[in-house]
PALO-500292 format. One line per field, with one value per atom (N, C-alpha, C): x, y, z. Coordinates in steps of 0.2 Angstrom, whole numbers, plus 2048, in hexadecimal, padded with zeros to 3 digits. Example, Ala and Ser with C-alpha at 12.3 -4.5 7.8 and 13.67 -1.06 7.14 Angstrom:
2
xx: (842|83E|842|840|844|840) .
yy: (7E4|7EA|7F0|7F5|7FB|800) .
zz: (827|827|827|823|824|827) .
% end
This chain:
263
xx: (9C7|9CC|9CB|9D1|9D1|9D5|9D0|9D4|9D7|9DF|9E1|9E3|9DF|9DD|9E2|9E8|9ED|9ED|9EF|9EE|9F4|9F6|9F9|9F7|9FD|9FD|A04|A04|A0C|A10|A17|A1C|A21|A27|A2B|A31|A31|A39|A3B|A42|A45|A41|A3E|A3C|A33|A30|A26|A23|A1F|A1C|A1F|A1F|A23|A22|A1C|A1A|A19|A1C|A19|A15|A0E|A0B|A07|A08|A04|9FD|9FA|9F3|9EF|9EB|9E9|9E1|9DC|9D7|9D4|9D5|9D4|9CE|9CB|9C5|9C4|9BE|9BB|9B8|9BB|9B8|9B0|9AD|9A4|9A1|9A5|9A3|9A5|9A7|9A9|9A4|99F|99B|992|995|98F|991|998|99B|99A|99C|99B|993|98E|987|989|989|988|98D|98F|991|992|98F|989|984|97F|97B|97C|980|985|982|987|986|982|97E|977|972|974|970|971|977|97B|97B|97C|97B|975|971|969|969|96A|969|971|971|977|97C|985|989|98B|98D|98D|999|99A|9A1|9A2|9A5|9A8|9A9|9AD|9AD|9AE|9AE|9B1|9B7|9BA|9C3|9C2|9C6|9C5|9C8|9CB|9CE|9C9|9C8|9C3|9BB|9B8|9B5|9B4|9BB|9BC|9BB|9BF|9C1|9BB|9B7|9B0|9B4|9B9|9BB|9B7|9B8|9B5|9AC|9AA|9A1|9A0|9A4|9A3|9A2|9A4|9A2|99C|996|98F|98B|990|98D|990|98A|98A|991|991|998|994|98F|98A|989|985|987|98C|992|998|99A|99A|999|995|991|989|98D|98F|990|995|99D|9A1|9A2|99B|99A|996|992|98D|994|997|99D|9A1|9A2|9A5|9A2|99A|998|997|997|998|99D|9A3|9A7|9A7|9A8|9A5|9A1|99B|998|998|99F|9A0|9A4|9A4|9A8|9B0|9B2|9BA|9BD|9BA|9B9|9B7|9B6|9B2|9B9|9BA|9C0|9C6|9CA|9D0|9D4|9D8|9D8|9E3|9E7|9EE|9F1|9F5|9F9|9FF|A04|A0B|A0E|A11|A12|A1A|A1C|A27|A23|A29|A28|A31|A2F|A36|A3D|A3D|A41|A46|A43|A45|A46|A43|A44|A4C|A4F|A52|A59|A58|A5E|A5F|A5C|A5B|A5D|A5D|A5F|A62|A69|A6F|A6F|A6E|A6F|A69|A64|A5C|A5A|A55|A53|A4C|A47|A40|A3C|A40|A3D|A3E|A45|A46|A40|A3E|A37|A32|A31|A2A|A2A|A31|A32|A30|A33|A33|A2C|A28|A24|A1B|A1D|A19|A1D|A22|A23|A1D|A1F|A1C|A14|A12|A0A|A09|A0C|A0C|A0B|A11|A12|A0A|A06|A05|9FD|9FC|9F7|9F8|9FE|A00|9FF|9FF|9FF|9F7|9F3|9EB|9EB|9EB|9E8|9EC|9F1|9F5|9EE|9EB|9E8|9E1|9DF|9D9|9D9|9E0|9E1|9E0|9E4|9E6|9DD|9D9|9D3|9CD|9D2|9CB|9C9|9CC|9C7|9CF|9D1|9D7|9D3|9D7|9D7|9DD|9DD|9E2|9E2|9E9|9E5|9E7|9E7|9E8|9E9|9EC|9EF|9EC|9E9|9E6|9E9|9EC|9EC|9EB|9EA|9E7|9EF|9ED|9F4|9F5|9F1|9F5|9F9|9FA|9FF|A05|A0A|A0E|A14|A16|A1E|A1A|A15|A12|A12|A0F|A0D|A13|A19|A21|A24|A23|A26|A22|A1B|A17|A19|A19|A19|A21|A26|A2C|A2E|A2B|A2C|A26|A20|A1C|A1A|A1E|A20|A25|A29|A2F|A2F|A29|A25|A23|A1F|A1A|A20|A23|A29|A2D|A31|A35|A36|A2F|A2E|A31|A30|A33|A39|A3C|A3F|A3E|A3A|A38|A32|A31|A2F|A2B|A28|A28|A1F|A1C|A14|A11|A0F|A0C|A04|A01|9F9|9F8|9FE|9FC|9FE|9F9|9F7|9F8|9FA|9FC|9FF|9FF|A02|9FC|A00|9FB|9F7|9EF|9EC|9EB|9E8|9EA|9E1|9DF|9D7|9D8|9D5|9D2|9CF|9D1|9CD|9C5|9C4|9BB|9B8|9BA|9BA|9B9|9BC|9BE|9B9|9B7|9B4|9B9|9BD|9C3|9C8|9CB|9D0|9CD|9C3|9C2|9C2|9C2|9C3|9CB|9D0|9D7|9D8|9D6|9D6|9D3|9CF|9CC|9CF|9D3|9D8|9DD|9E1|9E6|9E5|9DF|9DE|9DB|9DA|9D8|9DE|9E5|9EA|9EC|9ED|9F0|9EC|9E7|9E6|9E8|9EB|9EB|9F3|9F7|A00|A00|9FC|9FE|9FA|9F4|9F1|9EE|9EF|9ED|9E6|9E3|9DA|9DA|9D9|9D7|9CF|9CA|9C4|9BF|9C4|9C3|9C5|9CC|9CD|9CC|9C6|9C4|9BC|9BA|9B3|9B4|9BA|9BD|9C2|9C2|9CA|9CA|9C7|9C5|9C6|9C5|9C6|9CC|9D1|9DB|9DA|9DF|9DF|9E2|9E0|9E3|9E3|9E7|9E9|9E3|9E0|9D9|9DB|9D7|9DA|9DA|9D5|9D8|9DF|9E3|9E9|9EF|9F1|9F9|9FD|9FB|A01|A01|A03|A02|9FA|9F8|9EF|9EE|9E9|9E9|9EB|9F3|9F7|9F5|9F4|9F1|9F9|9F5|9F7|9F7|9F2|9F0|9F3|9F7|9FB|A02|A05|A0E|A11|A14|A1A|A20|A22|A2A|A2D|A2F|A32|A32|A36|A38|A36|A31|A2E|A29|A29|A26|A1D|A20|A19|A15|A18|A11|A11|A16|A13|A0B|A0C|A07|A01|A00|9FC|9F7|9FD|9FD|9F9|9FB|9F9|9F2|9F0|9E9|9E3|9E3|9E0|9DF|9E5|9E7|9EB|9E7|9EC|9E8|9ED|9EA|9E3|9E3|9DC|9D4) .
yy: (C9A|C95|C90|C8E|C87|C82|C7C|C75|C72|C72|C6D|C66|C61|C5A|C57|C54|C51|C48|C48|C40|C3E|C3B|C36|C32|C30|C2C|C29|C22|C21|C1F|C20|C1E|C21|C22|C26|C22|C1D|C19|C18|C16|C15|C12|C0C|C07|C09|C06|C07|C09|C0F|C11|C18|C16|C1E|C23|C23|C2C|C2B|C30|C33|C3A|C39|C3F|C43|C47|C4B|C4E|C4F|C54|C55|C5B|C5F|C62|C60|C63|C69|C70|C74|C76|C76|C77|C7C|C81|C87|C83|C85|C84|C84|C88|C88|C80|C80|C7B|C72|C72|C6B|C67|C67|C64|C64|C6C|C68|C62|C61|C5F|C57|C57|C4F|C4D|C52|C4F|C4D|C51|C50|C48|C46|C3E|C3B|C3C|C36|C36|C3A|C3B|C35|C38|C31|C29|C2A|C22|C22|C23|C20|C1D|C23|C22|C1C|C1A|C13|C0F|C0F|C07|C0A|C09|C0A|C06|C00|BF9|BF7|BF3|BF0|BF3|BF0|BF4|BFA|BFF|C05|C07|C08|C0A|C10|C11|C15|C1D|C1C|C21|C21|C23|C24|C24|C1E|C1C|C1E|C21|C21|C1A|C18|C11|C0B|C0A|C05|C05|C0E|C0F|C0C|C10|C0D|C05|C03|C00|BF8|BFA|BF5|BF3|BF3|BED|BF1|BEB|BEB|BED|BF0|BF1|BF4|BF9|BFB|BF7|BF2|BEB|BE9|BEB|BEC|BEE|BF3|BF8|BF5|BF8|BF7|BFA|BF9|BFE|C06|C04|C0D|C0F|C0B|C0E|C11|C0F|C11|C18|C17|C1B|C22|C21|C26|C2C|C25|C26|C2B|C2B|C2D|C35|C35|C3A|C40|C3D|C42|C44|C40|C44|C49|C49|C4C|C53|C53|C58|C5B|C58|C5B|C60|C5F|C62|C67|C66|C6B|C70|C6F|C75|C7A|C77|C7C|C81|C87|C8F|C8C|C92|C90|C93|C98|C9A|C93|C8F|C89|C83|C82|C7C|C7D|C7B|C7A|C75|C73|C6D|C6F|C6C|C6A|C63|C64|C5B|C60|C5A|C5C|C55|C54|C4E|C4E|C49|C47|C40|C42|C3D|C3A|C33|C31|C30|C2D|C2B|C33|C39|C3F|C42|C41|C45|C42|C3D|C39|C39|C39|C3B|C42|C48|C4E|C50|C4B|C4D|C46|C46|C3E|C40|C3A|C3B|C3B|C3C|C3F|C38|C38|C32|C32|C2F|C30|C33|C35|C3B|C41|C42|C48|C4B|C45|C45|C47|C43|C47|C4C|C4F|C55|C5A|C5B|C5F|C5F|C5B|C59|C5C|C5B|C5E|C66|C68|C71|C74|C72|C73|C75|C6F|C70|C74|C73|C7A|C81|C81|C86|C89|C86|C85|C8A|C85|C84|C8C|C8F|C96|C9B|C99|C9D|CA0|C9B|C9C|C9F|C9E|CA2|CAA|CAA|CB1|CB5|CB2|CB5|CB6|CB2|CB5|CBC|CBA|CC2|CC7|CC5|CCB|CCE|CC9|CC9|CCC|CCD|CD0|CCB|CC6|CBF|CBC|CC0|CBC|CB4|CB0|CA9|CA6|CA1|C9C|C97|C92|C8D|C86|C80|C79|C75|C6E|C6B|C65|C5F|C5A|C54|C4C|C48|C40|C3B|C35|C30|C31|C2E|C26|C25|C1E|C1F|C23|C24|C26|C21|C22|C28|C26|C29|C33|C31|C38|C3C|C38|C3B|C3F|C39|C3B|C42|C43|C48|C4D|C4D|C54|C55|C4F|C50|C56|C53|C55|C5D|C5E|C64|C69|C67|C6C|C73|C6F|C75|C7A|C77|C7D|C81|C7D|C80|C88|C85|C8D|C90|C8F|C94|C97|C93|C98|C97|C92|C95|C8F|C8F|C8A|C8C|C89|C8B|C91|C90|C98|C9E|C9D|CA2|CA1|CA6|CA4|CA3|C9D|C9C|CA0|CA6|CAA|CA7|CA0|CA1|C9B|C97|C8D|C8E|C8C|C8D|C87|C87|C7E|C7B|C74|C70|C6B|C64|C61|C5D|C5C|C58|C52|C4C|C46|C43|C41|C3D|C37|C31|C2D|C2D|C2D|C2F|C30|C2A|C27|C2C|C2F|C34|C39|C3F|C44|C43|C48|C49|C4C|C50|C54|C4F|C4A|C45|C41|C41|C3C|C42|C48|C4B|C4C|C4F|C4C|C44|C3E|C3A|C3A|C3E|C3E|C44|C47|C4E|C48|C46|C40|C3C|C37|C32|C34|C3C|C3E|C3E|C44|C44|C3D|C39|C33|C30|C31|C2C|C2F|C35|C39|C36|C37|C35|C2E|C2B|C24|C1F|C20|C1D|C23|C29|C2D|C2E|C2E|C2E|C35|C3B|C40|C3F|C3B|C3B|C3E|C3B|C3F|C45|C45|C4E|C51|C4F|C55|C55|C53|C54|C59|C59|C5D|C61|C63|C68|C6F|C70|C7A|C78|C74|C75|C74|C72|C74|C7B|C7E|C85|C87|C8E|C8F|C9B|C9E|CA4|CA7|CAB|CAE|CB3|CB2|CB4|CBD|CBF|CC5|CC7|CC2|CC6|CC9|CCA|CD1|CCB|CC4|CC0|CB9|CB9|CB3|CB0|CB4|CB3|CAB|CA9|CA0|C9D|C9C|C98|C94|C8A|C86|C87|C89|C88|C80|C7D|C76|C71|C73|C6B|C6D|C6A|C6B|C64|C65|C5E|C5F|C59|C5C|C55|C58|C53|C56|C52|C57|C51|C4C|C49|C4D|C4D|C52|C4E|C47|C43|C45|C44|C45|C4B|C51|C58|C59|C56|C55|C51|C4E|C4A|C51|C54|C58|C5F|C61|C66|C65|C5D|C5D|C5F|C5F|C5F|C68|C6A|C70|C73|C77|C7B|C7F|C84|C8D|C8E|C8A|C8C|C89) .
zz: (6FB|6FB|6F6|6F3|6EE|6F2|6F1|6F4|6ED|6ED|6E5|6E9|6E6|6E7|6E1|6E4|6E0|6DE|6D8|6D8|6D2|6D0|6CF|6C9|6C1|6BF|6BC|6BC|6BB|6C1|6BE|6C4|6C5|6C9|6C9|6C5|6C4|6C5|6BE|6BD|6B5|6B1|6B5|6B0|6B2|6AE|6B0|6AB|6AD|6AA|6A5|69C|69C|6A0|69F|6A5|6AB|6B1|6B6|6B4|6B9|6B6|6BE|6BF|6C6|6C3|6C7|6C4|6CB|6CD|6CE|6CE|6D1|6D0|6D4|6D3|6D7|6D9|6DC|6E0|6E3|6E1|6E7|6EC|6F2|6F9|6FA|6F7|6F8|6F1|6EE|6E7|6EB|6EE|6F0|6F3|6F6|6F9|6F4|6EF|6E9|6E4|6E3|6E0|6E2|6EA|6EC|6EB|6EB|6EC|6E4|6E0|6D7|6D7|6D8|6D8|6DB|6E1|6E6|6E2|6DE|6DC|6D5|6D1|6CA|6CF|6D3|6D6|6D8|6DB|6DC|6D7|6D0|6CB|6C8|6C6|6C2|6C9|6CF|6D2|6D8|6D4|6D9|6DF|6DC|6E2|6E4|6E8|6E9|6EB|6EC|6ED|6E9|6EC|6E8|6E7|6E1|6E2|6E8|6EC|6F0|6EE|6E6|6E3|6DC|6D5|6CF|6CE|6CB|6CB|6C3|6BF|6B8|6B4|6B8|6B3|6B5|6BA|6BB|6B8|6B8|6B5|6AD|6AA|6A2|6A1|6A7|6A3|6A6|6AA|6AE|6B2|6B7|6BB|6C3|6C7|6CD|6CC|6D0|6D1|6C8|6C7|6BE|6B9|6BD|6B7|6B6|6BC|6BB|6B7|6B3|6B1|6AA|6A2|69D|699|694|691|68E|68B|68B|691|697|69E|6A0|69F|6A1|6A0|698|695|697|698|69B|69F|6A4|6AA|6AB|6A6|6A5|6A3|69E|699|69F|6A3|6AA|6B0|6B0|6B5|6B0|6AA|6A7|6A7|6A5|6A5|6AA|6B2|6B8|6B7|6B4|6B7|6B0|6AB|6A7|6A6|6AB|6AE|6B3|6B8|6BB|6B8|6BA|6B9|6BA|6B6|6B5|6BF|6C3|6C7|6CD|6CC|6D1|6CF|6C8|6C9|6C3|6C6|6C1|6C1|6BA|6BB|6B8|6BD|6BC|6B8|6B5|6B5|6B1|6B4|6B2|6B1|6AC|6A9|6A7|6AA|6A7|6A3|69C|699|69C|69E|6A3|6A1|69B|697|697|693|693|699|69E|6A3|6A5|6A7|6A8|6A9|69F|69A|69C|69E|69D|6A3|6AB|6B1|6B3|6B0|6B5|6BB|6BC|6C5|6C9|6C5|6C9|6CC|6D0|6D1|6D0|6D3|6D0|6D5|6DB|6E1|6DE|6DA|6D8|6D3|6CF|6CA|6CE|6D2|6D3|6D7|6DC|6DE|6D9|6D3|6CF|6CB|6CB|6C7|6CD|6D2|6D8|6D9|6DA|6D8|6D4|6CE|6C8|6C9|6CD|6CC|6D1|6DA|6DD|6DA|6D5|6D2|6CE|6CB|6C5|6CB|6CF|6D2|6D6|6D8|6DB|6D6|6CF|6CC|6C8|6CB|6C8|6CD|6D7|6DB|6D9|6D7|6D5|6D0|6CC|6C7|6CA|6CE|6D2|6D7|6D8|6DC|6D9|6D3|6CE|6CC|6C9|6CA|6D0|6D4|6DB|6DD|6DC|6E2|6E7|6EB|6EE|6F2|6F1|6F1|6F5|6FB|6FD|6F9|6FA|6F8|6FC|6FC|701|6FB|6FE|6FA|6FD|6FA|6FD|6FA|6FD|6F8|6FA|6F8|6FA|6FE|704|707|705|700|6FE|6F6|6F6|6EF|6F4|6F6|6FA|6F8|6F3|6F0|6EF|6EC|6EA|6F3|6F8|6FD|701|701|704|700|6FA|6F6|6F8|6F9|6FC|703|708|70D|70E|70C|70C|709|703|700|6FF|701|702|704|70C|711|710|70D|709|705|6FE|6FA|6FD|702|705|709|70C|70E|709|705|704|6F9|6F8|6F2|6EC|6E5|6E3|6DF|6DA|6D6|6D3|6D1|6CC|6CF|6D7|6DA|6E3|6E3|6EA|6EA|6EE|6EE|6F2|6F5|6F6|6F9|6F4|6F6|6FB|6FD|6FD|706|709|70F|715|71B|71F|71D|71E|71A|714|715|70E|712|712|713|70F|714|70F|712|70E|70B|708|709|705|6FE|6F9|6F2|6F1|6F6|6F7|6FB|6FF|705|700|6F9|6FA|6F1|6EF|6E9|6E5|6E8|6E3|6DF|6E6|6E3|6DE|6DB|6D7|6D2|6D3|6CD|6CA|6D0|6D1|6C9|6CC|6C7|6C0|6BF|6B9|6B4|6B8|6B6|6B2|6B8|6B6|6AF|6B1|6AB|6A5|6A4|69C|69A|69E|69A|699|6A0|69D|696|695|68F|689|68C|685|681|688|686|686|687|688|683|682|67B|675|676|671|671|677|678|67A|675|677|67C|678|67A|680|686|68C|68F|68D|68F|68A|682|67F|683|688|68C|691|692|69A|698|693|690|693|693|697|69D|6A2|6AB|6AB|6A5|6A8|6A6|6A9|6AB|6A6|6A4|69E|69F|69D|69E|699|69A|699|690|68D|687|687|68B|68E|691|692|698|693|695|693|694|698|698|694|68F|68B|68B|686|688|684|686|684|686|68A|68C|692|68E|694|69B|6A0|6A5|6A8|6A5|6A9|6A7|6A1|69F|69E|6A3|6A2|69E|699|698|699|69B|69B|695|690|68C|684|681|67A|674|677|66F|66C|666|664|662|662|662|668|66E|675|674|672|673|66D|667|663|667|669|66D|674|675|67C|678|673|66E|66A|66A|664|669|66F|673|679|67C|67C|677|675|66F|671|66C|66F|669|667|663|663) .
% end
């Protein structure tokens, strides 16, 4: 079984943030409880003494605030760079990483009348979709896989639009097909509680740095864990599976491309 650990960045409304973005961290079932020791193991090592952060927040981390501010700007750094390679050293088999991204302005102009539940309806489809569509390749490979959907009950709007369309999701399928692997309904964790969800946000905050300030830097550390169609396949071989946009600037698609390109 894969647990996909969802998280969040952005907002859904006319006005905010340009982007809403979804993402995704999929996890093998046997892989998650090494995954929590490997970053309890992080924090322990950068706050020896004293209070210890709960868990790995990527913005707080960059950016020092709260307990992160204990820690130097090369410590951070360090620190940043060893989660990265954790995840970097697992098998493309062990994790996979989703994000689907509306650029709003577009999305907007491009659907009158929508509102910003309609957005992130459509924008959680997608990664369902996206996440149905890796367990489909495992099958196809000999290894059949479920999969579960897990996400932090304090992202309110995010939680209502799972809660609500989830279940339908697995019944009777999405727009462009029916899920065949996504099992119960959506379980809901604390982010501090779950090792996925912090990987969940570090899926999140690489793209976002990428659309929002042009900082490849991070998702060039972790570019292979988004999912990508095996260069062997008969099916659009190369093709990132892990990064969806929806929007027609040719700017963020450049930004989206220096990074995932098929080469």
């Amino acid at each position: 079984m894969y647990i996909l650990y969802v998280d969040e960045s952005g907002d859904p409304g006319l006005r905010g943030s340009r982007f809403l973005l979804l993402a995704g961290a999929a996890i093998f079932e046997g892989k998650w409880a090494y995954i929590d020791r490997d970053i309890r193991d992080l924090i322990d090592r950068y706050f020896p003494v004293g209070p210890q952060p709960r868990e790995i927040h990527w913005s707080e981390l960059r950016s020092g605030k709260g307990l992160f501010g204990r820690l130097s700007h090369d410590q951070r750094s360090l620190l940043a760079d060893e989660f990265c390679a954790l995840v970097s050293g697992l098998l493309h088999t062990e994790i996979r990483f989703f994000s689907v991204i509306a650029d709003k302005p577009w999305w907007f102009a491009a659907h009158p009348g929508k509102s910003g539940d309609d957005l992130y309806l459509e924008l959680f489809e997608d990664l369902c979709q996206r996440f149905d569509f890796f367990l489909r390749r495992r099958f196809a490979d000999g290894a059949p896989s479920k999969g579960m959907i897990v996400a932090d009950p304090h992202k309110t709007p995010l939680c209502r639009t799972i809660r609500t369309h989830q279940e339908q999701f697995r019944r009777v399928g999405t727009k462009w097909s029916r899920l065949y692997n996504l099992i119960e309904t959506v379980f809901f964790l604390d982010s501090y509680q779950s090792p996925g969800l912090q990987l969940a946000d570090l899926c999140a905050y690489a793209v976002w740095r990428v659309i929002d300030a042009n900082d490849t830097s991070l998702a060039m550390k972790i570019r292979d864990a988004y999912d990508r169609e095996p260069w062997n396949s008969t099916y659009q071989p190369g093709k990132w599976h892990g990064v969806k946009l929806h929007s027609d600037d040719p700017a963020i698609r450049g930004m989206i491309d220096a990074v995932w390109s098929l080469v």
